[in-house]
C-alpha positions in Angstrom: 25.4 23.7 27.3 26.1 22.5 23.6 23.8 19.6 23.9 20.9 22.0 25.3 21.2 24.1 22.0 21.2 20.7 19.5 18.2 19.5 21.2 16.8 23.0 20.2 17.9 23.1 17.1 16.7 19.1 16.4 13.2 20.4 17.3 13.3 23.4 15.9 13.9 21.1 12.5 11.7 18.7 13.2 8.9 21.3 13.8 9.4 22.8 10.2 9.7 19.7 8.6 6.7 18.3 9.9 4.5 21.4 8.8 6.1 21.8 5.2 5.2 17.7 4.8 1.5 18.2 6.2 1.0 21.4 4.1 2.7 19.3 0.8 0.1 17.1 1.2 2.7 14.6 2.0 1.3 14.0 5.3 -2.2 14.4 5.9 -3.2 15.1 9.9 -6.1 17.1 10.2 -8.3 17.6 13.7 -10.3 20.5 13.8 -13.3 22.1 13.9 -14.6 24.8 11.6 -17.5 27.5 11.5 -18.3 29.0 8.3 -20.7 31.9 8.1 -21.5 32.4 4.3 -24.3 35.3 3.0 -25.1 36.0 -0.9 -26.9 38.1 -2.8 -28.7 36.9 -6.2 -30.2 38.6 -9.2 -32.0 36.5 -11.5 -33.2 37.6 -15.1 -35.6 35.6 -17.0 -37.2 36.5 -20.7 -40.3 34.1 -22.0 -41.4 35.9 -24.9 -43.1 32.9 -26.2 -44.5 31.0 -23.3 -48.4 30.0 -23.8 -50.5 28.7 -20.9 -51.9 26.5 -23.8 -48.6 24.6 -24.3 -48.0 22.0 -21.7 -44.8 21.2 -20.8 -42.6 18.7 -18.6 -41.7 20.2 -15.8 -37.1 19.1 -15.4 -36.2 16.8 -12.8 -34.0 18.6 -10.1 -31.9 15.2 -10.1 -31.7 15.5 -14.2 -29.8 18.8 -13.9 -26.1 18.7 -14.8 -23.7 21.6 -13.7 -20.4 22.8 -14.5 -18.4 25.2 -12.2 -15.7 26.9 -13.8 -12.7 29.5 -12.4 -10.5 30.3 -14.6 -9.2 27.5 -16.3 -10.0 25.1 -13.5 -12.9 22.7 -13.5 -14.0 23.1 -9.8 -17.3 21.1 -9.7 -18.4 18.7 -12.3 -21.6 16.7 -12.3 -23.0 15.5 -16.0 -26.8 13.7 -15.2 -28.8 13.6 -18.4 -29.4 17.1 -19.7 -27.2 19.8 -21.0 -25.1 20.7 -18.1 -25.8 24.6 -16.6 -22.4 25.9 -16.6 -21.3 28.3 -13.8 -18.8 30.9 -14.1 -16.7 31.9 -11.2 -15.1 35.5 -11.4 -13.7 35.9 -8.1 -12.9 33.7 -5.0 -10.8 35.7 -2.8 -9.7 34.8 0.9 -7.1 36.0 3.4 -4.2 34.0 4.6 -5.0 30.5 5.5 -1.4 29.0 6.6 -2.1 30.1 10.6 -1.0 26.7 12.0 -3.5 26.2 15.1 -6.3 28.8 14.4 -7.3 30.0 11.1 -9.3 33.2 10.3 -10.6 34.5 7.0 -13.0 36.9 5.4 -14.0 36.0 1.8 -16.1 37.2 -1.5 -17.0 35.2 -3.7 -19.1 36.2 -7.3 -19.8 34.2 -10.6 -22.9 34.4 -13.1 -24.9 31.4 -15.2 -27.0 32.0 -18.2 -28.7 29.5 -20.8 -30.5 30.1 -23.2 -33.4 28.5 -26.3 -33.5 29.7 -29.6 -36.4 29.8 -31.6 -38.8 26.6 -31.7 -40.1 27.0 -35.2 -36.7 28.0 -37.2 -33.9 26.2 -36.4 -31.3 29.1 -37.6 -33.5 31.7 -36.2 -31.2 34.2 -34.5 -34.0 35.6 -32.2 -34.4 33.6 -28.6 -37.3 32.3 -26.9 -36.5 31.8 -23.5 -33.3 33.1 -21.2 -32.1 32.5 -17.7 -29.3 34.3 -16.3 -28.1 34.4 -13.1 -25.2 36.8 -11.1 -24.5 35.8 -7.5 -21.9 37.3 -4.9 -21.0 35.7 -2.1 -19.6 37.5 1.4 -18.3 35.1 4.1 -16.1 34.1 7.6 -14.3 31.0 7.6 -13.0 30.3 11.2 -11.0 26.6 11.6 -9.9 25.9 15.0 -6.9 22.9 15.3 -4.5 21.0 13.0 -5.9 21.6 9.4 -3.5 22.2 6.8 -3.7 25.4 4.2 -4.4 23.3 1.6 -7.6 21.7 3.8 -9.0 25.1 4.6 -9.1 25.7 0.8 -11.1 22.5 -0.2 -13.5 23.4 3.2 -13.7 27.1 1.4 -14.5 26.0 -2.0 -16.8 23.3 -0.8 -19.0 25.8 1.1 -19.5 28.1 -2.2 -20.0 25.1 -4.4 -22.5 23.7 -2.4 -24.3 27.3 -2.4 -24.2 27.8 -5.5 -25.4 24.0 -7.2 -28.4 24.1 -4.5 -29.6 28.0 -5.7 -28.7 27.4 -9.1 -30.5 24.1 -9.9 -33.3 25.2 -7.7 -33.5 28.4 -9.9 -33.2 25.9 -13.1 -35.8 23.1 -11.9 -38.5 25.9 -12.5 -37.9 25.8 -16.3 -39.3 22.9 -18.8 -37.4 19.5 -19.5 -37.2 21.0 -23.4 -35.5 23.5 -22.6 -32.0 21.6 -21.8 -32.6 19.7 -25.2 -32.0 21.0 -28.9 -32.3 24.2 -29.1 -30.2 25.2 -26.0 -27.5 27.3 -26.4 -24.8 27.8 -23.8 -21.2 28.4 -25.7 -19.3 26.7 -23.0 -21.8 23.8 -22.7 -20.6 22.3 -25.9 -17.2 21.5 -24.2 -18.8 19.1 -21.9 
């Protein structure tokens, strides 16, 4: 009878060691399969006061584009191409529990904002502003993860999702404006840490 109850004990052990060490990262077994069903809303806001049909410009290439995601202090998606990067603010990402060992479940919101803007072509310390862009974006979704995938996985599957979302709208949104208008006279007051 007392050897029945260390067996049970030795795996009882053995179980919770072996999910703290896969969800420390220490161990890293993941076999699942995951459905994600993401919706969002956008609002846009653009100002050309001073664009003239008789002023040709070059159209930005999509591939130029650099963009910044930031939340909070974090640095969540970085990638610097030749122009001044687009940086993207994200105010909330908020999901349920993740830690479910076998079958994970999760409704999440998401929301963030963007804006660049171009001063003034003729005066360089004109306080007036040409051209804006600003962008606001929420995000409502279900995040279902069926088999061995750890917390920290389901996060990184989460975040991926949105960031992918977001870098597709928001350069597609940006690719509409000029090449000029990601050089000089751009202003974006986070920009200039990058």
């Amino acid at each position: 009878m007392k050897a029945k109850y260390v067996v049970l004990i030795s795996l009882i052990a053995l179980l919770i060691i072996s999910i703290y060490v896969r969800e420390t990262g220490l161990f890293e077994v993941n076999y699942y399969k995951s459905n994600n069903q993401l919706s969002h809303t956008d609002e846009w806001t653009s100002i050309n006061p001073s664009d003239d049909d008789k002023i040709k410009r070059k159209p930005v290439n999509k591939d130029d584009l650099s963009m910044v995601i930031l939340f909070g202090k974090d640095t969540i998606y970085k990638k610097l191409n030749k122009l001044v990067p687009i940086v993207v603010i994200m105010d909330t990402l908020e999901a349920g529990p993740m830690w479910y060992p076998l079958y994970k479940s999760t409704k999440y919101t998401a929301s963030g904002s963007t804006s660049l803007f171009e001063t003034g072509f003729d005066d360089p310390s004109h306080h007036g502003i040409d051209r804006v862009l600003k962008g606001n974006f929420n995000y409502k979704g279900e995040l279902t993860i069926v088999g061995f995938c750890s917390n920290r996985k389901a996060k990184e599957i989460l975040y991926a999702s949105v960031i992918a979302d977001i870098t597709e709208k928001v350069k597609e949104k940006f690719a509409t404006l000029p090449e000029d208008f990601f050089t000089g006279h751009t202003k974006n007051s986070v920009a200039a840490n990058y």
